[in-house]
C-alpha positions in Angstrom: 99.6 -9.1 -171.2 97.5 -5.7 -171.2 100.1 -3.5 -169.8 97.2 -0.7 -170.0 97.3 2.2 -167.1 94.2 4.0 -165.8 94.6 7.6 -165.6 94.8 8.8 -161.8 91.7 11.1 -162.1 90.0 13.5 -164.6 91.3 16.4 -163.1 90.5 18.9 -166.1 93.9 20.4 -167.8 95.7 22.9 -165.5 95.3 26.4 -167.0 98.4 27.8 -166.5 99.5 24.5 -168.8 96.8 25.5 -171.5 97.5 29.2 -171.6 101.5 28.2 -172.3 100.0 25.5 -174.7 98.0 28.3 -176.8 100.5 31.3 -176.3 103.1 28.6 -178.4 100.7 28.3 -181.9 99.9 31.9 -181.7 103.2 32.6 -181.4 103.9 30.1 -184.2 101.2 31.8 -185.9 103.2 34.7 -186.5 101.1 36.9 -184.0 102.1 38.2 -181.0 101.6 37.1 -177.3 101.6 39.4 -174.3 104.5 38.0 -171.5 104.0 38.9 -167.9 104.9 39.1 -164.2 101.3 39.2 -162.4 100.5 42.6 -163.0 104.1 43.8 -162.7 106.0 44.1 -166.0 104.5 42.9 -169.2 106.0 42.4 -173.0 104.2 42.3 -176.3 105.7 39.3 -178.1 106.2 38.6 -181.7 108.3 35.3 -182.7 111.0 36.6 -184.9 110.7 33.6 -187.4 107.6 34.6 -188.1 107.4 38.0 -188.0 106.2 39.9 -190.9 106.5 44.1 -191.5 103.1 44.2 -190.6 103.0 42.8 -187.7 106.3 44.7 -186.5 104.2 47.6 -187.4 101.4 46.9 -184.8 103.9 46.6 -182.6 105.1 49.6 -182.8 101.9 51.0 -182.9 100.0 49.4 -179.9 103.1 49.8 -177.6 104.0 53.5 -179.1 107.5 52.5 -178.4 110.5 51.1 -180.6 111.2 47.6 -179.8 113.6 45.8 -179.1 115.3 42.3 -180.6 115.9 39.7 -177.7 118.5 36.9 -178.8 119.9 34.2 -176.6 123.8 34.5 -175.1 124.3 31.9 -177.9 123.3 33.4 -180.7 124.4 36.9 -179.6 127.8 35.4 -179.0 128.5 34.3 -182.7 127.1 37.6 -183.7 130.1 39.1 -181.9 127.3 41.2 -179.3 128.4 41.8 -176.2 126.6 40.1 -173.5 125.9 43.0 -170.9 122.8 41.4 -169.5 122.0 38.0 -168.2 120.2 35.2 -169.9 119.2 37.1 -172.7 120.6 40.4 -174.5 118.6 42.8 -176.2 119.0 45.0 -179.5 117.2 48.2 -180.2 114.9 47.5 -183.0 116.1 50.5 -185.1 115.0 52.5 -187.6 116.7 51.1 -191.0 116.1 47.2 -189.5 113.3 45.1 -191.0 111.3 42.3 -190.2 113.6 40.1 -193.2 116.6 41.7 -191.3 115.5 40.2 -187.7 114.9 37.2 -189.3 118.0 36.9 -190.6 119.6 37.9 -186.8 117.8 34.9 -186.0 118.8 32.4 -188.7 122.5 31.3 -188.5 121.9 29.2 -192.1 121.5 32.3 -193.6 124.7 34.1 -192.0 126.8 33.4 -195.7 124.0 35.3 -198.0 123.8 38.7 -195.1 127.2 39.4 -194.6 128.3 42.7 -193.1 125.5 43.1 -191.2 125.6 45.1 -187.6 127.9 46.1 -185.6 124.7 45.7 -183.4 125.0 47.1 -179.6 123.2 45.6 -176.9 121.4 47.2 -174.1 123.1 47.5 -170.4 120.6 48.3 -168.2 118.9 45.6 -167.2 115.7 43.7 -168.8 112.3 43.6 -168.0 111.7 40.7 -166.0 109.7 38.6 -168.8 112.3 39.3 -171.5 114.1 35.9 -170.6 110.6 34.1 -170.7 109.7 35.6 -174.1 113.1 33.0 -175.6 111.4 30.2 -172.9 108.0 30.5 -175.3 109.6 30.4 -178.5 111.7 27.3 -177.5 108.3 25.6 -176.5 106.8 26.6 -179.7 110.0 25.0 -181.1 110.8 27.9 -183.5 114.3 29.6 -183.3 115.2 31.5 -179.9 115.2 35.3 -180.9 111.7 37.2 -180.1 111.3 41.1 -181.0 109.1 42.5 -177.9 108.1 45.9 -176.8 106.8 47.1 -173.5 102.7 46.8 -172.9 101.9 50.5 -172.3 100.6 50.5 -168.2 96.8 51.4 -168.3 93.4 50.8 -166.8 93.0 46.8 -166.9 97.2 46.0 -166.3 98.2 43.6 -169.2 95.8 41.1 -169.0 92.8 43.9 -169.8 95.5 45.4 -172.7 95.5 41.5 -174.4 91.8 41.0 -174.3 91.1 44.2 -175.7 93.3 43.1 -179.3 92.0 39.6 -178.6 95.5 38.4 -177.6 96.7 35.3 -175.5 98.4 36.6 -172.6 100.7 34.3 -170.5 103.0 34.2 -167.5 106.6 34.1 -167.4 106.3 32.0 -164.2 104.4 29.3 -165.8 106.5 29.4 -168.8 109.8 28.6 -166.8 107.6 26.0 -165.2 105.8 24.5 -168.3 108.0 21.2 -169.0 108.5 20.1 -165.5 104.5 20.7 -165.0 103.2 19.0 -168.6 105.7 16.0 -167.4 104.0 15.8 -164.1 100.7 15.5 -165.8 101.3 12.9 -168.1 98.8 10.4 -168.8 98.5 7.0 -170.4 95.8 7.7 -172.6 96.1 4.6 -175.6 97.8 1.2 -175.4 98.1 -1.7 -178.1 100.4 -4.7 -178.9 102.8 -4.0 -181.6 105.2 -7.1 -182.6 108.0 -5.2 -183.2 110.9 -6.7 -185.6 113.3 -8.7 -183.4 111.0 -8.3 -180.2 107.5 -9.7 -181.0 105.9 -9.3 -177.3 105.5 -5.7 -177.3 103.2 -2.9 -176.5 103.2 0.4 -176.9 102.0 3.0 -174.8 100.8 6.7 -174.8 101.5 9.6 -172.3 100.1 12.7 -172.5 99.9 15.9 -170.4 96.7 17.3 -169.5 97.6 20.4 -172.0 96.8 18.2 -175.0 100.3 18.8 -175.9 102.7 16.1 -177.9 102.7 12.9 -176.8 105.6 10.7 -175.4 106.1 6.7 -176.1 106.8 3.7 -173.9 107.6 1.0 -175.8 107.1 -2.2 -173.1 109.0 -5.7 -174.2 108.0 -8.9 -172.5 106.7 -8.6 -168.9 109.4 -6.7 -167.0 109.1 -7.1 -163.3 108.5 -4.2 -160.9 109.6 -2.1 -159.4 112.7 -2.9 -161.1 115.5 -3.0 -162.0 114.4 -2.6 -165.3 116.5 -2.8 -168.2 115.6 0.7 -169.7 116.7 2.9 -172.7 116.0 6.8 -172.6 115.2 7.5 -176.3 115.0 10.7 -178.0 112.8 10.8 -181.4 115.4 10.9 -184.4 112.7 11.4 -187.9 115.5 11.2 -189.6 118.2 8.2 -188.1 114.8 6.1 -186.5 112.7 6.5 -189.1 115.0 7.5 -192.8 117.8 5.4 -191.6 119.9 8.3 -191.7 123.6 8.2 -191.3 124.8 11.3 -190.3 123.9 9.8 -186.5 123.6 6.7 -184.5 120.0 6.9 -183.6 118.5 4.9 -185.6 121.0 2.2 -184.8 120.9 2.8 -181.2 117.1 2.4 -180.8 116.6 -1.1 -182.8 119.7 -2.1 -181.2 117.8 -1.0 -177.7 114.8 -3.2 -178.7 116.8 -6.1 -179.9 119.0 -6.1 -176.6 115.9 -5.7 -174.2 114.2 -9.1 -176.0 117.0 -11.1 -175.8 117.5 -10.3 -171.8 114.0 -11.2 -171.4 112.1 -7.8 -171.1 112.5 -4.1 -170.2 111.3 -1.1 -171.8 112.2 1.5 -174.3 110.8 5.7 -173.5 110.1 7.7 -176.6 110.7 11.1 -175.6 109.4 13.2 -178.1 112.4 15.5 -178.4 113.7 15.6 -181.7 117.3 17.3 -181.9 118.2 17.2 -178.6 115.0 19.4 -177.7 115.3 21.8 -180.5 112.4 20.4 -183.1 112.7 19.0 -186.6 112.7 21.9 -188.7 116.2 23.4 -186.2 117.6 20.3 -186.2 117.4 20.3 -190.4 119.2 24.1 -189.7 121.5 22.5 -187.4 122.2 19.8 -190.2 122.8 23.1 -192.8 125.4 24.6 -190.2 127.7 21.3 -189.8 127.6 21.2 -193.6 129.6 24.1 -192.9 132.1 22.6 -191.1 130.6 23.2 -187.2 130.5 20.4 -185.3 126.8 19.2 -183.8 126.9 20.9 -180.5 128.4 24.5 -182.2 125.6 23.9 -184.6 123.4 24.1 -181.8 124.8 26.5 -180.0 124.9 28.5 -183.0 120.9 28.6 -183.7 120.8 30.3 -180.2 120.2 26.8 -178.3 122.4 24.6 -175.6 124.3 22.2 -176.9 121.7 19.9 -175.5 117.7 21.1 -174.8 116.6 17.8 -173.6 114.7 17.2 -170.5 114.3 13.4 -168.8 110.9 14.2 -166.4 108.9 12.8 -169.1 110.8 9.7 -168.6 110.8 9.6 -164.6 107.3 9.8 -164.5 106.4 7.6 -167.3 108.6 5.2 -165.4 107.0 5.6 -162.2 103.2 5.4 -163.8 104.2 1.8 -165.3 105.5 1.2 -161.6 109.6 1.1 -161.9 111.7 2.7 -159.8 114.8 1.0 -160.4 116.6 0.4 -163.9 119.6 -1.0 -166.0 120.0 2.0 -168.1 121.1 1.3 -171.8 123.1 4.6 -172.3 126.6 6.0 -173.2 125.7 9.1 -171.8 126.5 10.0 -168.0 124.3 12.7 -168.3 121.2 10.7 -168.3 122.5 8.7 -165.6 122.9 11.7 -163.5 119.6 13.1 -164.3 117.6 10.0 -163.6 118.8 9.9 -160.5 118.3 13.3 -159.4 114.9 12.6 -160.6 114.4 9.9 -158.2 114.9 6.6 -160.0 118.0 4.8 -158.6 120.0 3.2 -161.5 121.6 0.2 -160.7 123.6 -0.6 -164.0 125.0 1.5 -166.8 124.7 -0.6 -169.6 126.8 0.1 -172.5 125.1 1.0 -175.6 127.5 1.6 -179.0 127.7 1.2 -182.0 129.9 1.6 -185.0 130.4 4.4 -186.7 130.5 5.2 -190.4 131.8 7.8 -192.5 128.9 10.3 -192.4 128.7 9.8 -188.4 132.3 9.4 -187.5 132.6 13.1 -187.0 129.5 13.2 -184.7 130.5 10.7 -182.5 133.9 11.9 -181.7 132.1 15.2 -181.1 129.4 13.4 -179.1 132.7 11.5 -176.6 134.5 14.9 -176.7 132.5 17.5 -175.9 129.2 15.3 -174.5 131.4 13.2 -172.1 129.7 10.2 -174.3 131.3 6.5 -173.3 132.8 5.9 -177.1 
């Protein structure tokens, strides 16, 4: 069966989506963006992963100001910095700190070889209003959630005219709290094949994308489920390492071919590939996350210690590739109440938890406790 979906229209990408989409490389780039409110408050940017002393220094000398360190509560907590300010704190960027220093504020997996650094004090009064959106950018650019920003100097031209002068990508911070519920609104299918799968031969696989160009998400449909449902469904986040390395530290890799083997066997259903690797965070910080439990923190802490939640993931990718295939309705294969919950608040009705476990071995055993104990996981 050609399970292929027609794009609703060829409604060009929405700019406020493209503007977030570009801001996120440049920032990943190692160059700096300029945050703002309208024409209201405006920060010069600079990821603090990639910052070098150079570009610290044009900082410093386009804003003719000292700047400042933003770091999430999480990160600023196992620094020991008091948290005077909401969302986000902020550290004077003073004289004796470096580029490598604010790196290392940044980097938990490299807490062991700075010791003794600080004490740092964070600033009371409160934060300009994009400071908070600054960490929103760098999650979406999927580097580690500490920026080093500096007020945009007000002038003739407001922000805007002070990034086009230095040929700078300038963004809003309304459109960056927005970005992942908008890109998942806009998804598209935009490729489709069959792709006999091992232990569910009648299967095709599906891209979505949003109109940013942005990554892609994966529906992987088995059989010819019937709409609108209810389908039996499993909510899937990518795992390079357990889906495609057969890793054991967790139980993803088992979980999703256990998910496609389950789903044939009942006759059908379908499988979304959210491309979210690490609970939201990226590869590269879930690799950092794997450094830190090495060091005896458990998977959440690890998390929480890179400056992240415990859990970054977002399921509107999944609602609206659901309702694009035309389900509204599903048997979700999940240990997870969360997802439940989220589903429905998202406005598919699901009819079934289905349980979805697996045993546990001696590199995972430790993650899966951690998972049922802190997560709420059914294990």
């Amino acid at each position: 069966m050609n399970q292929s979906v027609q794009p609703e229209s060829d409604t060009i990408p929405a700019p406020a989506l493209v503007r977030v989409d570009r801001a996120s490389g440049e920032l990943r780039r190692g160059q700096p963006v300029v945050v703002c409110e309208g024409d209201g408050p405006a920060l010069l940017a600079l990821a603090a992963e990639t910052a070098t002393e150079d570009a610290v220094a044009n900082l410093k000398h386009w804003c003719q100001t000292a700047p400042d360190v933003v770091l999430t509560h999480t990160r600023a907590a196992s620094l020991k910095i008091r948290l005077y300010t909401p969302e986000v704190v902020a550290v004077p960027f003073t004289s004796w700190m470096t580029a490598e220093l604010v790196r290392s504020l940044a980097d938990p997996t490299l807490d062991l070889s700075h010791p003794l650094r600080g004490p740092f004090e964070a600033r009371r009064d409160p934060l300009p209003g994009p400071a908070a959106a600054t960490i929103r950018l760098a999650k979406i650019a999927r580097l580690l959630p500490a920026v080093i920003v500096a007020p945009v100097p007000s002038g003739a031209g407001g922000p805007r005219g002070f990034a086009r002068r230095r040929e700078l990508i300038a963004v809003d911070a309304q459109d960056l709290h927005a970005y992942d519920a908008i890109a998942a609104s806009t998804l598209e299918p935009i490729a489709d094949a069959r792709v006999p799968l091992a232990g569910a031969e009648q299967a095709h696989v599906m891209a979505f994308r949003p109109r940013d160009g942005s990554i892609e998400h994966l529906a992987i449909v088995i059989g010819d489920p019937r709409r609108p449902g209810p389908v039996l469904a499993r909510i899937h986040s990518e795992c390079f390492t357990g889906d495609l390395l057969a890793a054991l530290r967790c139980d993803c890799g088992d979980q999703l071919r256990g998910a496609i083997r389950q789903i044939a066997e009942a006759g059908g259903g379908i499988v979304l590939y959210l491309a979210q690797e690490g609970r939201g965070i990226g590869l590269v910080n879930k690799l950092r996350a794997y450094r830190l439990q090495d060091q005896g923190f458990d998977t959440m802490e690890a998390n929480e210690r890179l400056g992240f939640e415990a859990d970054e993931r977002l399921f509107e990718p999944a609602a609206e590739m659901l309702r694009r295939l035309g389900f509204t309705t599903v048997r979700l294969l999940t240990n997870n109440p969360h997802k439940v919950d989220a589903m429905e608040r998202l406005g598919i009705r699901v009819a079934e938890r289905v349980p979805h476990a697996f045993p546990a071995n001696s590199h995972n055993e430790f993650y899966l406790s951690t998972k049922a104990a802190k997560g709420g996981h059914f294990l």
